[in-house]
C-alpha positions in Angstrom: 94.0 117.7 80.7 96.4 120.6 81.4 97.7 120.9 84.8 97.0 124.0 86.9 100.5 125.9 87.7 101.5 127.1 91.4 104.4 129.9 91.5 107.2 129.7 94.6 108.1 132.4 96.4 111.3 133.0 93.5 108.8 133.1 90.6 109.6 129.5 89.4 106.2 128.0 87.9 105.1 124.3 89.5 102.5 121.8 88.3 100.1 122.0 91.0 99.7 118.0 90.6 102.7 115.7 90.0 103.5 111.8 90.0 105.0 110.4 93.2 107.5 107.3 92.2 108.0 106.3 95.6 108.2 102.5 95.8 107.8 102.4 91.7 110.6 99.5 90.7 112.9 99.7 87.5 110.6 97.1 86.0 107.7 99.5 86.4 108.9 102.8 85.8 108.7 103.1 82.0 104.9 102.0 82.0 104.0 104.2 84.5 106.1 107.6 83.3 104.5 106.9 79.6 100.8 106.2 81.4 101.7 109.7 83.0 103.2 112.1 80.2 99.8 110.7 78.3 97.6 111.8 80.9 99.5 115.0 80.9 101.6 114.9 84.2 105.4 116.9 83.4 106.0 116.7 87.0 107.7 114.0 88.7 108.8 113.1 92.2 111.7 111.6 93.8 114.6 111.2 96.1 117.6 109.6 96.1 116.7 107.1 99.0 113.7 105.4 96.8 116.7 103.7 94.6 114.7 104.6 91.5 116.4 108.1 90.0 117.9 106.7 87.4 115.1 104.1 86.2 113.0 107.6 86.0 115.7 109.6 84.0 115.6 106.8 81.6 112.1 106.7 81.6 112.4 110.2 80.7 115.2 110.3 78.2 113.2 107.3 76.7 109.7 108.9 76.9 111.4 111.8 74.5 109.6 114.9 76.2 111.5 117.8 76.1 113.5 118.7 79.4 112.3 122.0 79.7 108.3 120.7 79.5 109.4 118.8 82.7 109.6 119.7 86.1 111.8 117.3 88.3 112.0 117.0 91.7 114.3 115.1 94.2 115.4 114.7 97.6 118.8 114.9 99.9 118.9 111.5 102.0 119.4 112.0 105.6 122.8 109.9 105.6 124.1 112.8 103.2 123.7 115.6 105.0 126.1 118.0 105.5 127.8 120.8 103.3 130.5 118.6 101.5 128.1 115.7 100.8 125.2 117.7 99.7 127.3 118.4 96.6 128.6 115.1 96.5 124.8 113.5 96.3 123.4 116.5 94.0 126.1 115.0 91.8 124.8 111.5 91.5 121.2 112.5 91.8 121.8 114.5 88.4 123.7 111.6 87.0 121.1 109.1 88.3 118.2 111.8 86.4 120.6 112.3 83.1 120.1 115.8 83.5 122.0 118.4 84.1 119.6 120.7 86.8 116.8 120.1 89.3 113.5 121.5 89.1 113.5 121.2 92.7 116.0 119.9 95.4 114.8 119.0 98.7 116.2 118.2 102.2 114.0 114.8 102.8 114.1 115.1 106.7 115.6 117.9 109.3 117.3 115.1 111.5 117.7 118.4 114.0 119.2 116.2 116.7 122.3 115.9 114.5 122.6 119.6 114.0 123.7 119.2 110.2 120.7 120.6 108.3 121.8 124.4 108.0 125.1 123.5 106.9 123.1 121.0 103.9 120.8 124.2 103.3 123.6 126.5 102.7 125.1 124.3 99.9 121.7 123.8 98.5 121.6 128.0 98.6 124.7 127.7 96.7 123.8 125.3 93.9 120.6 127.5 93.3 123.1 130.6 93.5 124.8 128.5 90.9 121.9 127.8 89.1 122.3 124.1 88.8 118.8 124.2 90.7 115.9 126.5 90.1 113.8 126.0 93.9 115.0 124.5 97.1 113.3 123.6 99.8 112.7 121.1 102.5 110.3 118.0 103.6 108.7 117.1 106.9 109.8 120.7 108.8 107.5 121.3 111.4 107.3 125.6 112.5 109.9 125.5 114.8 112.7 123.7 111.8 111.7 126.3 109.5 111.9 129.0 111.8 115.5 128.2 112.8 116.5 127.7 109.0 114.7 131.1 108.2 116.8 132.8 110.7 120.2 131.3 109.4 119.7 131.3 106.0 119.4 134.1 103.3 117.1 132.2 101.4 113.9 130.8 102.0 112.5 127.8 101.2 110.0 128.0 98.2 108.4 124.2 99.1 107.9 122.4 102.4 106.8 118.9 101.3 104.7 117.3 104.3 102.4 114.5 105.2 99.1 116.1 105.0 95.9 114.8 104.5 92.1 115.3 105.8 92.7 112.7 109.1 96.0 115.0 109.5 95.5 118.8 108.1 98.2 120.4 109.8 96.7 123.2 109.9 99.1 125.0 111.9 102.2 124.5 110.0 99.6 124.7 107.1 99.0 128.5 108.2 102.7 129.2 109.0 104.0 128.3 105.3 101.2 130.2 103.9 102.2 133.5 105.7 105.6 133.0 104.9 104.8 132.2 101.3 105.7 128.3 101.3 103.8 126.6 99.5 103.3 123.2 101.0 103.5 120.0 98.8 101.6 116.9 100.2 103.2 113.5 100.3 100.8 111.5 101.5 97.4 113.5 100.2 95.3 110.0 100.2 96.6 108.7 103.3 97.4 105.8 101.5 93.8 104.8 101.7 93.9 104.2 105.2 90.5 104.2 105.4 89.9 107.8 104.6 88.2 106.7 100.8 85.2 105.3 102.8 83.7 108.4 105.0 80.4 108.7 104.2 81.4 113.2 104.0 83.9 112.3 101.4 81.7 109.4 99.4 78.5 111.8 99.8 80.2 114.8 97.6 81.7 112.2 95.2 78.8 111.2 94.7 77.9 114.7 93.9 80.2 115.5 91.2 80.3 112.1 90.3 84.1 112.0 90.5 86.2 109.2 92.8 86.5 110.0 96.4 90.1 110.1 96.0 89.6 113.2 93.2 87.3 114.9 96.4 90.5 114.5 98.4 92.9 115.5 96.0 90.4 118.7 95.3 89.9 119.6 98.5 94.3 120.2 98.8 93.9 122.3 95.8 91.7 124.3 97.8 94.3 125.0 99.9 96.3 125.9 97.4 98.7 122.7 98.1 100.7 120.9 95.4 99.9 117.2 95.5 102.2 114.2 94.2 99.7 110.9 94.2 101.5 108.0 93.8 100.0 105.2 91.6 100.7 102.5 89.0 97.6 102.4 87.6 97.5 103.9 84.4 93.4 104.2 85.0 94.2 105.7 88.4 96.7 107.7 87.2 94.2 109.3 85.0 92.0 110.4 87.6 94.3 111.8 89.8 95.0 114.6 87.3 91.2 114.5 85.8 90.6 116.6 88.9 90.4 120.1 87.5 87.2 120.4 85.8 85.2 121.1 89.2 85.7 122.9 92.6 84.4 122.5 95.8 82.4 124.9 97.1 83.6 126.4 100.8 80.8 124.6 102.9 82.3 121.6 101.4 86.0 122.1 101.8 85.1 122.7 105.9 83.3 119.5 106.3 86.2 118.0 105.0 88.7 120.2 107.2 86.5 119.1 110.1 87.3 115.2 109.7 91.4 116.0 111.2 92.1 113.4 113.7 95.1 114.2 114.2 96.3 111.2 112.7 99.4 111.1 111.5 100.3 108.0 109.2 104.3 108.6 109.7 107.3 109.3 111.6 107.5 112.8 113.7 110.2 114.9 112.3 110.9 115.6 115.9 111.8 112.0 116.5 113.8 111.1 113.2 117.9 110.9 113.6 120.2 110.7 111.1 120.6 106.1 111.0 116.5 105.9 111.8 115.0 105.2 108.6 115.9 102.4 106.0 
């Protein structure tokens, strides 16, 4: 099934759904990246501190799509922040990916208390300058990150990637990135199944359209005009993840869904996270 396109803020086309690899060992990733290009994912996810860049750049080399078909994105670890280091890590990211540009390049978290994040977003500003990447963005900035890199920066960030799901809408920052033409990318869009696949709202319109609840879910963040990177091994799952484009939800739907937030979020507050926190 073709994949529905989303275009940033500088023009650049997206794949509205793409393959999350986090967690996806060496031994897997070649089954899974084939399971995926056959289901008709190009898009693929990643970041430097999953350990697994350069088991997907060889998936991908191996797989023998054409670079251009694909649109790769991967992240800046929090350890190499900074200006000098961002290059440093682009470097081995690229080497890791056997390719010589990002689709996307990401800071994974702010890490505000350590004051390094504009300095990383400047270099990133200059590698897109450079254009060794063609979008840059950020992960897990809440309003008030964004508005301080807005206001220091001369670029703005095309993607905000975010935990976001229907226990945890965000629907503040949510609103925020869509008036300032961000287009938010969900990390976690099934709440790693946290229970959420079993509410009667969500099985009841399944059951509807016959589709999975987890294709309700992943539906509904299309109707927010989110891009969404499911993670899965599965080559049956990863099928329906992206056989998710041949219905829509109608509005009445996509509220009762809205109305389920519980403000429950699954992981760490970007408020709280320090460079050294997460391993």
């Amino acid at each position: 099934m073709l994949n529905e396109i989303q275009i940033l803020n500088n023009g650049y086309p997206m794949p509205s759904v793409g393959l999350g690899v986090y967690k996806i060992s060496d031994e897997d990733m070649t089954k899974v990246v084939n399971a995926a290009i056959d289901a008709g994912y190009r898009a693929f996810d990643t970041a430097y501190f999953y350990d697994n860049e350069a088991s997907l750049g060889r998936a991908l080399k191996d797989n023998g799509v054409d670079r251009e078909d694909l649109f790769i994105t991967t992240k800046l670890w929090n350890d190499y922040q900074g200006y000098e280091k961002t290059f440093e890590y682009f470097n081995k990211s690229i080497e890791n990916l056997q390719t010589d540009y990002l689709d996307l390049f990401l800071i994974h978290w702010p890490c505000e208390a350590d004051g390094l994040f504009l300095e990383t977003y400047k270099a990133m500003e200059e590698l897109y300058e450079q254009g060794k990447v063609k979008a840059i963005g950020v992960c897990n900035f809440n309003v008030h990150h964004l508005e301080k890199l807005m206001a220091q920066s001369s670029i703005k960030p095309m993607v905000n990637q975010i935990e976001v799901h229907p226990y945890f809408n965000q629907q503040e920052l949510q609103e925020f990135c869509d008036r300032h033409d961000i287009k938010v990318t969900a990390w976690m869009p099934l709440m790693r199944n946290r229970g959420l696949l079993d509410n009667p709202v969500i099985v009841k319109i399944a059951e509807k359209y016959h589709k999975t609840p987890a294709q309700v879910v992943l539906r509904w963040h299309l109707a927010h005009n989110r891009i969404i990177i499911p993670k899965s091994q599965t080559p049956k799952r990863i099928q329906e993840n992206i056989d998710i484009l041949d219905f829509n939800l109608e509005l009445t739907e996509v509220a009762e869904i809205d109305a389920l937030d519980r403000n429950a979020r699954q992981g760490k507050n970007p408020d709280d996270v320090k460079i050294g926190d997460l391993k």
